[in-house]
N, C-alpha and C positions, 0 to 999 in steps of 0.2 A: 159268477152270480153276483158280489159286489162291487163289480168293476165302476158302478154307479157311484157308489158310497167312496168307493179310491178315488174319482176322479173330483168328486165333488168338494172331498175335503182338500185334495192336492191343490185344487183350482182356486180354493176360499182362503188358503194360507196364503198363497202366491200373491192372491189381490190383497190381501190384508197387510203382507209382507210391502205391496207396491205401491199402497196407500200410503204406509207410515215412514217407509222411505223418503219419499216424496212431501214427506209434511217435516222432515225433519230442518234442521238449518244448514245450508249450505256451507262447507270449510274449507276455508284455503289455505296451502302454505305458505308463508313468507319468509324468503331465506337469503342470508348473506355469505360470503365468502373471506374468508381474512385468511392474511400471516402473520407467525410472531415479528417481534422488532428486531431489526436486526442492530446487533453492537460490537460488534469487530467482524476483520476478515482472516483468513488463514494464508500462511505462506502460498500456500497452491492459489488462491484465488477463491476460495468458497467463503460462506457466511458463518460467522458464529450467530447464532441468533438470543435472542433475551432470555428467553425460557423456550420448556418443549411445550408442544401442541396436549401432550396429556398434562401437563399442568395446568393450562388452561384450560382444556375441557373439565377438571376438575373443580375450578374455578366457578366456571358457570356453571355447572351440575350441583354445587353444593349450593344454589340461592342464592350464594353472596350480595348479587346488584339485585335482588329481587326490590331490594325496600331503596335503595338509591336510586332507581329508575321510577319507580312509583311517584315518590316524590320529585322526583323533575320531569316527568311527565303529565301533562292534563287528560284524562280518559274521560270518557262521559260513564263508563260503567265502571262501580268501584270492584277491583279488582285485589286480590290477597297473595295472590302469587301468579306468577308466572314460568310458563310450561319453556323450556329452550332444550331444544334436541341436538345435540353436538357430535359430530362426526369427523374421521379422521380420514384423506381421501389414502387409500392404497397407502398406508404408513409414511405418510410424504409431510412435508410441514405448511399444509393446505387445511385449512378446518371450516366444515359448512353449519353452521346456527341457524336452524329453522324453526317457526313456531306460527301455531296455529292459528286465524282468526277466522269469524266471520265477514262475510261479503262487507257487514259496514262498519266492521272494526277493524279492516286491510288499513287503512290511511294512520292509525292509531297502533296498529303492529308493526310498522315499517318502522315510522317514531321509535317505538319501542326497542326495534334491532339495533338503530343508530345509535340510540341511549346508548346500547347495553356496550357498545364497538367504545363506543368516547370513553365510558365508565374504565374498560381495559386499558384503554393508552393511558389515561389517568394514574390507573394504577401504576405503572410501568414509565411514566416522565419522569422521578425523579430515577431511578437508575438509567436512563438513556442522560439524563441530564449529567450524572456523576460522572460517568463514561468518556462523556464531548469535554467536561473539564479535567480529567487527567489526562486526555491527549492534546486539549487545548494549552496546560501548565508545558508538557513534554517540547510543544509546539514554542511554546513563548522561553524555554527556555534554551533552547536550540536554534532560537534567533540572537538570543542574547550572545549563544556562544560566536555566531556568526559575524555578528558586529565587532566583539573582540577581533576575530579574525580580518576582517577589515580593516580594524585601526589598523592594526600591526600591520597590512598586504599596504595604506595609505602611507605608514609611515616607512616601509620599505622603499616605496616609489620617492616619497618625498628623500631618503638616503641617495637613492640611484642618480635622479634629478642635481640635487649636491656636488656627490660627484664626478656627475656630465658636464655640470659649472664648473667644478675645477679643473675638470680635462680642459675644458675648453679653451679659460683663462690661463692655463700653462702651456697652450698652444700658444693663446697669445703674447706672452712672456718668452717662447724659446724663437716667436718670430720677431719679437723686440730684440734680443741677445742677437738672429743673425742679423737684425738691419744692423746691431751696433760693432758686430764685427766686421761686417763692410764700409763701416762708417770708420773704426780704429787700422784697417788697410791703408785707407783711404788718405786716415792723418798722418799713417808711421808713412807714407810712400811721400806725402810731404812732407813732410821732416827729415826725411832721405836725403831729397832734394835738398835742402835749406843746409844740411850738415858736407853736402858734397859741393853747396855752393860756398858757405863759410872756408869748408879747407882748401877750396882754390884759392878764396881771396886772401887767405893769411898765408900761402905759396908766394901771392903775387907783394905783398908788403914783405915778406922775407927775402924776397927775390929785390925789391925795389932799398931794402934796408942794405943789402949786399953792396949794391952798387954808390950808394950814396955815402959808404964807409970806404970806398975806393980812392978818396983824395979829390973828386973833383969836384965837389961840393966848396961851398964858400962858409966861412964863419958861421954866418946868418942862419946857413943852410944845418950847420952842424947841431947846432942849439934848438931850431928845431924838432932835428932825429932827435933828437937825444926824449923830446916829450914827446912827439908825435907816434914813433914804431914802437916804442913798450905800450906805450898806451890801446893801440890798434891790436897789436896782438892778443894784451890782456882783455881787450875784449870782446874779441872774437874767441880763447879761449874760457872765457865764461857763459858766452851766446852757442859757442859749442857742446861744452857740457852740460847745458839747460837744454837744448834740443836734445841730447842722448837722455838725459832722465824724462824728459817729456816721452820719447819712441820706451824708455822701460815699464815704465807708468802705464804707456798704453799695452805695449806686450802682456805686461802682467792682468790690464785689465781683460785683455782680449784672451788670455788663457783662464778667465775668473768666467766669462760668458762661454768660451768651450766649455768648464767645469759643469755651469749651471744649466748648460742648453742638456751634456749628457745626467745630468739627476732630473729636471724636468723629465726628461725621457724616461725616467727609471719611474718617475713618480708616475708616469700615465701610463706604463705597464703596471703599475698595483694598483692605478685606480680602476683601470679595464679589467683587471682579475676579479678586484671587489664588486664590479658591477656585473660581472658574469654570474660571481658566488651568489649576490645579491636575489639575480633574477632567478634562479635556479630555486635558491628557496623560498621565495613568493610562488614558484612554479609546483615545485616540485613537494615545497612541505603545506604553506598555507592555503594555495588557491586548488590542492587536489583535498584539504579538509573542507574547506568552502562546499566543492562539491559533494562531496558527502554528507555535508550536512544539510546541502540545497535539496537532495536525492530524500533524507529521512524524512525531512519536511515534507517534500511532498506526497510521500507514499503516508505521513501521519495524516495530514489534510483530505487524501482520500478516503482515508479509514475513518475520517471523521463525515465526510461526505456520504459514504454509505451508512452512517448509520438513521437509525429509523424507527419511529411505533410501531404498534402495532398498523399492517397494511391492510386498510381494508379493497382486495381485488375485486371484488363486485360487489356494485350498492344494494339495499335492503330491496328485493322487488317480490312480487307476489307469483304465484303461479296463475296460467294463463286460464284454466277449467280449477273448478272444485274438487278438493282429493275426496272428502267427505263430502255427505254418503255416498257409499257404493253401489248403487241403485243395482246394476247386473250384477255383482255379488253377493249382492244379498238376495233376491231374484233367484238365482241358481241354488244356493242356501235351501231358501225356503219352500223347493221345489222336490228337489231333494229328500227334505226332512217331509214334506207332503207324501210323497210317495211311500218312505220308512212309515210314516206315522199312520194312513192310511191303510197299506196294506195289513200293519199290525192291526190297526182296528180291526178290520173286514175277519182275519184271521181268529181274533179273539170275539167278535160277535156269530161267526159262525161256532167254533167254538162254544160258546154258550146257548144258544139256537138247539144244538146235537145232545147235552146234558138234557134241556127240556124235552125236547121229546122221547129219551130214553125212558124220562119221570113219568110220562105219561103213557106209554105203549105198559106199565109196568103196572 
């Protein structure tokens, strides 16, 4: 019997509900995407990052850049605070900042998220800053030790270098000693000769002195011998005994160039060990520190390369439709509550209808 009265007011809430929906201001969200900063990496290969993601939602949840964004932003509407909704995706180190404007303070929200992104790294530059200079100090002093190591690896070479000079030049000294031993063959095997021709010719004047002491010589002849064969002899045996100290001279010297050719020898087997030792620990001790110090470097370099502010992964952008209002949810709402409210009416005016005329049959 008031199915009239239900529908009428269900129908008038519905349109009153979808008038003032519709009169309401349009709202959009605008939301960005960030990481924290990252400032070291881990043995495995993961990130240490600056801070956690709940620190910074805490950050921005407690207003902090409410009044720093304010003033480095120009709005046309003066505004006292601002709304940032922060969110943590699936416990990950992903954080989504969104916040609300209208249709024509989208261009003015956007500003606003970027502000608020700058504001964070700001915070957070001088510690990413401390970071790059203690692996930067690590860096520069791990070159220094490098250069050390260099001298030392240049001055080894230049040792080695040295010693290759001197191998060289006592090659060339032990092939002077043998041209001078071919050269002291050379003289003793003339003077061989020169002592084998000497003791024939003082054979031949002993031989010629024999015969002229025989009688048949004349006065003349006799006087003579008497100066001429001492005299020959005597000097042939001083031209004799100066060619044999000449052949000892040289023997002795030619056993002084054997001497010196085998010590040459000896000396360029200890300069070949020295250079063996030499290269070994340029190898073996300096140029395998080199590398590991080449290696530290560059894993610190990298570790300075990955670090970073905060990352903003996607720019401040708006949503594509209005989240506010909810024009069919509220709609449904007040359809709903039409029906409830309604049929209670109907209930409670029949209800009172049934009192009346009890009063009056009475």
């Amino acid at each position: 019997r008031r199915k009239w009265l239900i529908l009428t007011i269900t129908c008038s809430l519905v349109v009153i509900t979808g008038v003032y929906s519709l009169g309401l201001p349009k709202i959009y969200s605008l939301y960005t995407v960030i990481e924290p900063g990252i400032v070291d990496m881990t043995q495995s290969g993961g990130y240490v990052y600056l801070d956690t993601t709940a620190n910074i939602k805490a950050r921005i949840d407690s207003q902090a850049y409410t009044r720093r964004i304010l003033n480095n932003v120009t709005i046309e509407r003066q505004l006292t605070s601002l709304d940032f909704k922060v969110n943590i995706l699936n416990k990950s180190n992903i954080l989504t900042i969104t916040y609300e404007a209208e249709k024509e303070d989208i261009d003015s929200g956007i500003v606003i998220l970027g502000n608020l992104v700058d504001e964070l790294r700001r915070d957070y530059d001088k510690d990413i800053q401390l970071k790059k200079d203690e692996f930067n100090r690590q860096i520069f002093m791990k070159n220094n030790q490098m250069a050390e190591l260099n001298l030392q690896k240049k001055d080894l070479e230049k040792q080695i270098q040295a010693k290759e000079k001197s191998i060289s030049d006592k090659y060339a000294q032990i092939e002077h000693h043998k041209a001078s031993l071919k050269a002291y063959d050379y003289r003793i095997d003339n003077l061989l000769g020169e002592l084998k021709s000497i003791k024939e010719k003082s054979q031949d004047i002993l031989m010629d002195g024999g015969e002229l002491s025989g009688g048949q010589q004349t006065q003349q002849k006799n006087g003579q011998s008497d100066i001429l064969y001492p005299a020959a002899i005597q000097q042939g045996m001083s031209l004799f005994q100066e060619l044999r100290n000449q052949i000892n001279d040289l023997r002795i010297e030619k056993e002084f160039s054997r001497t010196s050719i085998t010590a040459l020898e000896n000396d360029i087997n200890d300069l070949t060990w020295d250079i063996e030792r030499i290269k070994k620990e340029k190898t073996l001790a300096i140029q395998t520190d080199i590398d590991t110090l080449q290696t530290e470097i560059d894993k610190l370099k990298n570790r300075v390369n990955h670090i970073q502010g905060i990352k903003m992964i996607s720019e401040p952008v708006s949503s594509v439709y209005p989240i506010k209002p909810k024009v069919r949810s509220m709609m449904i709402l007040s359809l709903i509550a039409g029906i409830f409210f309604s049929v209670f009416a109907a209930f409670f005016i029949e209800y009172i209808s049934n009192i009346r005329k009890r009063s009056e049959q009475e």
